[in-house]
Backbone bond lengths (Angstrom), bond angles and torsions (degrees), N, CA, C in turn:
res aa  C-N    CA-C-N  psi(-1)  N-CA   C-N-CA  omega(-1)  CA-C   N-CA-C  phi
1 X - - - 1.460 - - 1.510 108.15 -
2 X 1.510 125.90 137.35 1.262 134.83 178.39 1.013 139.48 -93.21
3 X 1.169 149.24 122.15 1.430 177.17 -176.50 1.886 105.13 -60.81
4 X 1.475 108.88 120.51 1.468 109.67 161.76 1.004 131.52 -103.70
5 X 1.568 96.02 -45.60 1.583 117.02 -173.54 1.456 87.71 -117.97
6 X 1.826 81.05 -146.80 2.024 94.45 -155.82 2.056 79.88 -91.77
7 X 1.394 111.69 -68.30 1.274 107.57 -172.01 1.348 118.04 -34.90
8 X 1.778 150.94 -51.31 0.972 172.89 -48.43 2.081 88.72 179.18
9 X 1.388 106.95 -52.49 1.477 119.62 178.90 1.438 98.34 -73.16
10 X 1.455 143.36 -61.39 1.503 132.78 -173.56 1.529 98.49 -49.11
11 X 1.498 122.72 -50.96 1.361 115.85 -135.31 1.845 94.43 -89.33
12 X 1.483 119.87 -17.49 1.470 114.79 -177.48 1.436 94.70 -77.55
13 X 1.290 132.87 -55.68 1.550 125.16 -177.06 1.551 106.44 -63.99
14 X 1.036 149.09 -30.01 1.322 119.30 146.52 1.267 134.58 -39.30
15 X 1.537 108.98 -58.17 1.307 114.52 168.71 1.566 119.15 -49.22
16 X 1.294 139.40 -15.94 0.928 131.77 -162.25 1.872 97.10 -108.24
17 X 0.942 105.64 10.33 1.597 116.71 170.55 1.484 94.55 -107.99
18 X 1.330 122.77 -63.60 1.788 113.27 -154.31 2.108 98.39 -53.10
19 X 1.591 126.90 -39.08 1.652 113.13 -164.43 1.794 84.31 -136.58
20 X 1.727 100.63 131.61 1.292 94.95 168.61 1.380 126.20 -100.44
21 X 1.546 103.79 44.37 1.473 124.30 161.78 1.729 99.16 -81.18
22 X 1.555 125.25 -21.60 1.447 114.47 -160.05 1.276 117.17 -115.47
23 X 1.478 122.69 151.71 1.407 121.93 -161.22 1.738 91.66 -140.91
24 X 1.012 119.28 143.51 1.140 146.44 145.17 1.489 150.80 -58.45
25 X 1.680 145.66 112.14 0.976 147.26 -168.22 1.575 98.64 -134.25
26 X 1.616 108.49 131.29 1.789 110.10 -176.30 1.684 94.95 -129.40
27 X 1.619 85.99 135.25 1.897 87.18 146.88 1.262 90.62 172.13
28 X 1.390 116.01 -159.36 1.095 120.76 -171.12 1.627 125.84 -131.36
29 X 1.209 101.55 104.55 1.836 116.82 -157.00 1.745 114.68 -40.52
30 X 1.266 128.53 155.22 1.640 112.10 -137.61 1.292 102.71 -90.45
31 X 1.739 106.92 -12.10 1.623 108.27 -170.49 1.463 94.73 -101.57
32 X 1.530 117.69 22.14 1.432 110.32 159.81 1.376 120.82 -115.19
33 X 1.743 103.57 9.98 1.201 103.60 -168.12 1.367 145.55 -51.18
34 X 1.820 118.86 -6.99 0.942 130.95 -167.96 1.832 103.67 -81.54
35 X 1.199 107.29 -17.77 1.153 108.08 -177.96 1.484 130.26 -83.78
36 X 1.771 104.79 13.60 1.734 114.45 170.43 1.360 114.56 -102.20
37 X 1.745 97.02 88.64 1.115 101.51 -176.41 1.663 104.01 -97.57
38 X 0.997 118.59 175.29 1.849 117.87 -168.06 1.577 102.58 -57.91
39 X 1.109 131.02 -38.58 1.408 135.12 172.97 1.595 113.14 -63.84
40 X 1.482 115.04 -39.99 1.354 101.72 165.20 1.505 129.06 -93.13
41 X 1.734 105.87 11.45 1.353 109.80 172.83 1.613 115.96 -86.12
42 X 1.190 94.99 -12.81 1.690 106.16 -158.51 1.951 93.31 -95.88
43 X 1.528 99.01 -36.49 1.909 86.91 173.32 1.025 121.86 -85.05
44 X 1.764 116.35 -15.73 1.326 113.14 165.10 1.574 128.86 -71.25
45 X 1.636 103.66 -9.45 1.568 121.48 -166.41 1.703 95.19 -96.71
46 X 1.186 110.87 -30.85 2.039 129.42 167.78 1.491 109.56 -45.36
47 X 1.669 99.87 -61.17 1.354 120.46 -155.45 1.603 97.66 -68.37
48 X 1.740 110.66 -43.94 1.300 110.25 -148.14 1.750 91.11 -72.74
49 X 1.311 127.88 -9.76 1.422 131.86 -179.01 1.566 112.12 -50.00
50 X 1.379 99.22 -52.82 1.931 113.13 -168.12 1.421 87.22 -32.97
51 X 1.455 108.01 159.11 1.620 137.71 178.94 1.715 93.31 -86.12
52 X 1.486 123.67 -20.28 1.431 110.67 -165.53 1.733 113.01 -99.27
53 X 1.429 92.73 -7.89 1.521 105.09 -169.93 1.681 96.08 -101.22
54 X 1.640 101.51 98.73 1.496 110.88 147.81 1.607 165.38 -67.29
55 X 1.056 86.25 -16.02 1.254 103.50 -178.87 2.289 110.07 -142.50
56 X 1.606 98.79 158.87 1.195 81.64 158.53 1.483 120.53 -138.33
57 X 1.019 111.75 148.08 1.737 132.30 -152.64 1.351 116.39 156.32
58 X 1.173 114.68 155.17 1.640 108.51 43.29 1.716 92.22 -107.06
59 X 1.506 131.51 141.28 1.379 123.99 172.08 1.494 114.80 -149.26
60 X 0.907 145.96 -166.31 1.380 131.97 -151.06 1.579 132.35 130.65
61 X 1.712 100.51 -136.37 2.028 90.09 176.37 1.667 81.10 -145.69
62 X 1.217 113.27 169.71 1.691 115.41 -178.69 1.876 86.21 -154.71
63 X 1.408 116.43 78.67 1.855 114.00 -178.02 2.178 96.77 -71.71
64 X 1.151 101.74 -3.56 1.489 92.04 -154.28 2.225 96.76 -86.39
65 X 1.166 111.26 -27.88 1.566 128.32 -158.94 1.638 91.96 -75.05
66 X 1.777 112.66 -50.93 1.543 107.37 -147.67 1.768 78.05 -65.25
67 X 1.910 85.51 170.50 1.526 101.39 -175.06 1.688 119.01 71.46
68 X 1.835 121.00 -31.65 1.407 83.95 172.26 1.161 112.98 -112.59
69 X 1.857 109.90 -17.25 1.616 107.67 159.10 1.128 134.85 -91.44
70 X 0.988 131.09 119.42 1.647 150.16 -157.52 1.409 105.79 -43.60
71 X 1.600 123.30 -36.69 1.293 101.33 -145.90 1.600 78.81 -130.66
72 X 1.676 143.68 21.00 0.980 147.65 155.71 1.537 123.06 -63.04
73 X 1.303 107.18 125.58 1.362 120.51 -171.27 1.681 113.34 -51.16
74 X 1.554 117.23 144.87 1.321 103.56 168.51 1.231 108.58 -94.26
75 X 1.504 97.12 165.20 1.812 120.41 -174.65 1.561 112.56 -37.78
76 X 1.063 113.62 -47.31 1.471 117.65 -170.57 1.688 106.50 -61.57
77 X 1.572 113.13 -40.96 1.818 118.31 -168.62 1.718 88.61 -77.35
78 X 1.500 138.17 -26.44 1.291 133.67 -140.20 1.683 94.57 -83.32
79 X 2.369 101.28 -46.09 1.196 108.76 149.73 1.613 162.89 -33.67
80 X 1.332 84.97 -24.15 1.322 112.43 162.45 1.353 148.53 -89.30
81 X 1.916 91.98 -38.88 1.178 114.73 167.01 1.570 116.74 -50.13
82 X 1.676 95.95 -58.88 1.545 126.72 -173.77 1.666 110.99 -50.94
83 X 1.490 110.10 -43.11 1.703 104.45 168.82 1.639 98.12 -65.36
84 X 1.217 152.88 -68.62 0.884 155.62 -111.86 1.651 94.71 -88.93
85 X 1.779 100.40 -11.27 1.493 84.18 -168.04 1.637 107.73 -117.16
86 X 1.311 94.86 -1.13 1.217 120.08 161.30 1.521 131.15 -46.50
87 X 1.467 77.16 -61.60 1.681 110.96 174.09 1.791 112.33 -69.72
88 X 0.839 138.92 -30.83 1.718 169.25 165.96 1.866 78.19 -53.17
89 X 1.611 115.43 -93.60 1.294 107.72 -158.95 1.298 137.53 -46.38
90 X 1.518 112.67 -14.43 1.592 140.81 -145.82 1.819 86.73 -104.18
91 X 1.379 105.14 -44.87 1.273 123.68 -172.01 1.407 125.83 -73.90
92 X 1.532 101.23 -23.00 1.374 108.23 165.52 1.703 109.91 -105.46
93 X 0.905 125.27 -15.45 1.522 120.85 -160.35 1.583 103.77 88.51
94 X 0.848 132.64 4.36 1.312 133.37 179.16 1.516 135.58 -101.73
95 X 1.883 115.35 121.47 1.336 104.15 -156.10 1.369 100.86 -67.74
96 X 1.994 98.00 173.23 1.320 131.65 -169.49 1.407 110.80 -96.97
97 X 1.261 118.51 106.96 1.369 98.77 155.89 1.844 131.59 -125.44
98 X 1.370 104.85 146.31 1.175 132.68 -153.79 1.274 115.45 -83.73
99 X 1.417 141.39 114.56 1.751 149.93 145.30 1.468 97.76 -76.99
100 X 1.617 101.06 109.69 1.165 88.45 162.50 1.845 118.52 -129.50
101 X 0.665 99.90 60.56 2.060 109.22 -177.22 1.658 114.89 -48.05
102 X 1.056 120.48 92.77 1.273 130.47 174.53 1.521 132.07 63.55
103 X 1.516 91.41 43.83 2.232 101.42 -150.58 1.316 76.77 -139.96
104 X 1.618 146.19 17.66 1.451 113.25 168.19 1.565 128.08 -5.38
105 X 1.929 108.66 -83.81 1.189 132.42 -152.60 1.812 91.91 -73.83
106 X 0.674 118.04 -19.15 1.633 127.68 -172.35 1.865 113.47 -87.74
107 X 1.357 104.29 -21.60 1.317 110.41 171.78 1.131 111.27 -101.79
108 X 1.636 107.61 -47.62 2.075 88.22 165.66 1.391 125.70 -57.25
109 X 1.419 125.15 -20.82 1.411 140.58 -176.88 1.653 93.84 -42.17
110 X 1.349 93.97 -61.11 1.538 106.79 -166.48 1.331 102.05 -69.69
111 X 1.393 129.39 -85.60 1.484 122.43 -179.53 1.756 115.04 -5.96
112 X 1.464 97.38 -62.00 1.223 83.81 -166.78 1.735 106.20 -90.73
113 X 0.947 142.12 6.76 1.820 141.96 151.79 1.462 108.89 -64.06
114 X 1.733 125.91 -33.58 1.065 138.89 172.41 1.332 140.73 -63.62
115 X 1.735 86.49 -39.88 1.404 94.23 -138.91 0.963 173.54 111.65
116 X 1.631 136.17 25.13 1.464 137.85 -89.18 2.116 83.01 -100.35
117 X 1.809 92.42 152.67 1.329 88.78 174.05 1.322 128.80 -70.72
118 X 1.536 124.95 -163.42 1.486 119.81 -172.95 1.578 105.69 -82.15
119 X 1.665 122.15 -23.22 1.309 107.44 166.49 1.389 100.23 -143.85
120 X 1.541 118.62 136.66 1.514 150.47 -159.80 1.766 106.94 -127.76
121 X 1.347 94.68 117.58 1.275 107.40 165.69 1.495 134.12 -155.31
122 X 1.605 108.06 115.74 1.033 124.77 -174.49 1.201 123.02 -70.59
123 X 1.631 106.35 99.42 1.463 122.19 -173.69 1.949 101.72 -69.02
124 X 1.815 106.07 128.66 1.226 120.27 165.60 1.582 111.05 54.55
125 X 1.327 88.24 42.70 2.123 101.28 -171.70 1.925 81.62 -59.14
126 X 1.961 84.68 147.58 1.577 97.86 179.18 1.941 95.69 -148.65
127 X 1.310 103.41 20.35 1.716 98.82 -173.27 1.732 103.71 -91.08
128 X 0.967 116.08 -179.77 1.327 105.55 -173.16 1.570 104.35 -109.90
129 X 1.844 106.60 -167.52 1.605 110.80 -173.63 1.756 115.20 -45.14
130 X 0.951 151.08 -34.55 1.413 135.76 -167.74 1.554 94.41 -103.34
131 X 1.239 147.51 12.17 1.192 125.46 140.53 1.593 116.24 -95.67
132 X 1.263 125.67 -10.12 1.233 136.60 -178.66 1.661 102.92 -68.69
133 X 1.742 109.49 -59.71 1.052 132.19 -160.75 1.716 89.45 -64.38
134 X 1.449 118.19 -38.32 1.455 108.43 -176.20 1.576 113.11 -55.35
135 X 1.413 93.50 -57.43 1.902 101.85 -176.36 1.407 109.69 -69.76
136 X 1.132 138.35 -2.66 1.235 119.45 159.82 1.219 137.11 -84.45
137 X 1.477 113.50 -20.27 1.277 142.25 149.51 1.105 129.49 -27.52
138 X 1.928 86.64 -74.66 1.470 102.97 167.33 1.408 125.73 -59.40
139 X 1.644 131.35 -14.81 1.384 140.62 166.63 1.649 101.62 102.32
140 X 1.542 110.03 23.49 1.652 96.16 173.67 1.578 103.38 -108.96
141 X 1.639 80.46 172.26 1.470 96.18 -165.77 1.893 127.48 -86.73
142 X 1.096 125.14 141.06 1.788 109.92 -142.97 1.889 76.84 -115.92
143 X 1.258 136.20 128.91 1.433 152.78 163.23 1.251 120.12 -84.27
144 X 1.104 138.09 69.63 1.875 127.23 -177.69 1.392 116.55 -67.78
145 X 1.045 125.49 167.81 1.231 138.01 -171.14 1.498 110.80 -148.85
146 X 1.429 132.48 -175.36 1.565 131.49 -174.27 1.358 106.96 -68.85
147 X 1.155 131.16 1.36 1.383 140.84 -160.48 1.393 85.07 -72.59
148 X 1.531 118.20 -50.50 1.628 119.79 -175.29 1.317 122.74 -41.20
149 X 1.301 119.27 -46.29 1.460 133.10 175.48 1.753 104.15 -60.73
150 X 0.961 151.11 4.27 1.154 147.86 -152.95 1.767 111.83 -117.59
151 X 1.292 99.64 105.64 1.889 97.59 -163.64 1.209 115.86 -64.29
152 X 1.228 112.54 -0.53 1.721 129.17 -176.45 1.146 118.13 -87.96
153 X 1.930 117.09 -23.64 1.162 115.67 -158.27 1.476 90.16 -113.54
154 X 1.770 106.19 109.18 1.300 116.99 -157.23 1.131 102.86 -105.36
155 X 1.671 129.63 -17.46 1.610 124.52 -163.48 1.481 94.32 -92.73
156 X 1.365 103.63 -49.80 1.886 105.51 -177.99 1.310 113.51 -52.44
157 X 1.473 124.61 -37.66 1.829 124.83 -166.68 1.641 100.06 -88.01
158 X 1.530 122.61 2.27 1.169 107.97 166.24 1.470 99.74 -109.86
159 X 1.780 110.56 -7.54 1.817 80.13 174.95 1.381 108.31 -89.80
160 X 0.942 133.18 -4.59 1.586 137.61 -144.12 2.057 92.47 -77.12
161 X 1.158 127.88 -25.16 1.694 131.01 -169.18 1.879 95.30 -76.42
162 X 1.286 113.67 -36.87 1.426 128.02 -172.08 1.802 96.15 -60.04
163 X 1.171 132.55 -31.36 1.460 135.14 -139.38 1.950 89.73 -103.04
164 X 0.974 115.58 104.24 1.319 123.45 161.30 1.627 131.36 -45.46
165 X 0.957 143.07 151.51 1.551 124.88 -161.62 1.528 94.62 -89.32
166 X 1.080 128.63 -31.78 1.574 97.93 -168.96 1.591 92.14 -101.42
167 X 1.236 147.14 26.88 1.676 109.46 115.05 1.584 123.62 -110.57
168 X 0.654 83.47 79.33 1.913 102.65 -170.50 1.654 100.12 -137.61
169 X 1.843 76.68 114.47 2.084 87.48 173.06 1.501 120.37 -114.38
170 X 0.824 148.74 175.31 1.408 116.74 155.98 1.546 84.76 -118.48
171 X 1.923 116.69 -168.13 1.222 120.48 166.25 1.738 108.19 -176.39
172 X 1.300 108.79 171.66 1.844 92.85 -178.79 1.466 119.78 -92.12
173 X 1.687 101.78 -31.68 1.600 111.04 -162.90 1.721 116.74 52.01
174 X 1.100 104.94 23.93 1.202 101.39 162.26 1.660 132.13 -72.67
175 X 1.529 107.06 140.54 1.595 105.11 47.40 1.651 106.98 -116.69
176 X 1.228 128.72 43.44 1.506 145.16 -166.31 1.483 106.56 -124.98
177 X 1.598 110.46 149.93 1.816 117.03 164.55 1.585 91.16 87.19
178 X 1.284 147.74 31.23 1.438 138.69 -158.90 1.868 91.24 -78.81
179 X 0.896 125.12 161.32 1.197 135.24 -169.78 1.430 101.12 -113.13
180 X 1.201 130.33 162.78 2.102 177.45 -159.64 1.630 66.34 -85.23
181 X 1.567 123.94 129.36 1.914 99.12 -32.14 1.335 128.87 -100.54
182 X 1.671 107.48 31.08 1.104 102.18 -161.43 1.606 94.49 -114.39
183 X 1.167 117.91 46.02 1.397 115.54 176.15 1.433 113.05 -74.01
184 X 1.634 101.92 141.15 1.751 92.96 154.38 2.313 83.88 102.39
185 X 1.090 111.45 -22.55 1.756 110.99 170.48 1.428 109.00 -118.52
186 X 1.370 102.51 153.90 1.541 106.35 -162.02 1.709 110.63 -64.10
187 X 1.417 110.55 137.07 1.342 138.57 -164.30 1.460 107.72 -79.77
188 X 1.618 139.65 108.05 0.993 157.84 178.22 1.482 126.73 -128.26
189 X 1.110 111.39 141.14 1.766 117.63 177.58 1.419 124.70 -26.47
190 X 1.456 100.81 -13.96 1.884 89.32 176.82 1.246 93.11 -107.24
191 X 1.340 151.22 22.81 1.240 149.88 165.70 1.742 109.07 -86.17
192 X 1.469 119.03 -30.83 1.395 118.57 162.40 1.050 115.42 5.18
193 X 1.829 98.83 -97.61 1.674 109.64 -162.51 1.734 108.70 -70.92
194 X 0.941 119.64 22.05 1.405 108.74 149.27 1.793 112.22 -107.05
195 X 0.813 161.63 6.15 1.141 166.03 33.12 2.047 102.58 57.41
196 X 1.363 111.54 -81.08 1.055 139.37 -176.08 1.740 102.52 -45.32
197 X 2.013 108.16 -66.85 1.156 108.95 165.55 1.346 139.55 -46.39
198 X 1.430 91.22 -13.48 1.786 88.49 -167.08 1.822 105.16 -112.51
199 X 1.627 89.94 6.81 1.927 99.47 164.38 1.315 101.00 -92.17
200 X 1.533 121.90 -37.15 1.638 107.21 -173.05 1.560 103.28 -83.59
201 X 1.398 145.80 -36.19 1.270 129.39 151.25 1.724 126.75 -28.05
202 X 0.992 104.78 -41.12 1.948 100.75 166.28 1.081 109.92 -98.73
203 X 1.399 148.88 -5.50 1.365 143.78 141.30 1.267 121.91 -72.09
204 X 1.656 133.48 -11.50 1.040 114.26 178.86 1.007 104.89 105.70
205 X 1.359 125.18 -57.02 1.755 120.41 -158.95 1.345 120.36 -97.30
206 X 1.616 99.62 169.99 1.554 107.06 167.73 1.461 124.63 -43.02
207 X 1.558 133.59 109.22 1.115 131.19 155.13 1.753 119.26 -11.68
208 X 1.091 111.23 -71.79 1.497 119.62 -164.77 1.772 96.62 -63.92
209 X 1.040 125.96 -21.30 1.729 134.04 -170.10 1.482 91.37 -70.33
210 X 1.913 105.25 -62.85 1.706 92.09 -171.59 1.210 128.39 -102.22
211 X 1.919 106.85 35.82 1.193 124.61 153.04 1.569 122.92 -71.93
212 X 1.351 91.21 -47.59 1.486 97.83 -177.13 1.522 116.99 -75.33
């Protein structure tokens, strides 16, 4: 379970103590970026310690938020944040994962000024074939979400054939992105395999094949 803010980061590493079905990802989400101040770099650098907290994220660039939410970080602090958290994953051994909302060229900017860590994964990737084709290249990992099921979302359902099975995740992001047909009501764990179904429908194959 994922981490945005600072509250959101205490309360997933708890959770990942109360059922050891649960794992943990901390940082601090990019349109919150104004809020890594040295005091919250140092509990997020605490937090990211726990044995249960795997990954860190969700962090990244979000170009689509500045301008309509008021109190959303600009591009330049989101930039900053995003090395900083870069540097955090590299530092722990711990993978990266990526928000990336309408900042393609702006997130590789960084990756590659950075450095990208030893494992990269693009949480609820929604860019189309030539950013797909980039990250696969590069050996990171591409996350879908219900977005796939969506007949509208025409750049992603043609990159999705480009994405090799072993980096291919799926995930819910709930309670958001709910997938065909349950779009539009809040998005939960049994919504998966529709998600799942509607990757082996544009691949061709058996569901249960690119489950396993």
């Amino acid at each position: 379970t994922i981490a945005d803010d600072l509250a959101s980061a205490r309360w997933v590493t708890r959770a990942a103590d109360w059922d050891d079905r649960v794992y943990a990802a901390v940082a601090l989400h990019p349109t919150r970026a104004d809020a890594l101040t040295d005091a919250a770099r140092a509990e997020i650098e605490a937090l990211a310690a726990h044995p249960r907290v795997v990954a860190i994220g969700e962090t990244g660039m979000d170009l689509y938020w500045p301008g309509r939410l008021p109190d959303c970080a600009a591009p330049q602090v989101q930039r900053e944040a995003f090395a900083w958290h870069i540097d955090l994953a590299k530092r722990t051994g711990k993978p990266l994962m990526i928000h990336n909302r309408q900042a393609d060229a702006d997130i590789l900017d960084v990756l590659r000024a950075e450095g990208a860590p030893e494992t990269v994964i693009f949480h609820c990737f929604s860019s189309d074939s030539v950013m797909a084709h980039t990250c696969v290249q590069a050996g990171w990992l591409l996350s879908l979400s219900g977005t796939v099921s969506f007949r509208n979302a025409h750049d992603l359902r043609r990159a999705v054939p480009l994405i090799p099975d072993e980096q291919l995740l799926v995930e819910t992001d709930a309670p958001f992105l709910t997938p065909h047909p349950y779009r539009g009501a809040p998005n939960e764990p049994y919504c998966l395999p529709y998600t799942v179904q509607a990757l082996a429908d544009l691949l061709d194959r058996p569901a249960e094949e690119l489950a396993h």
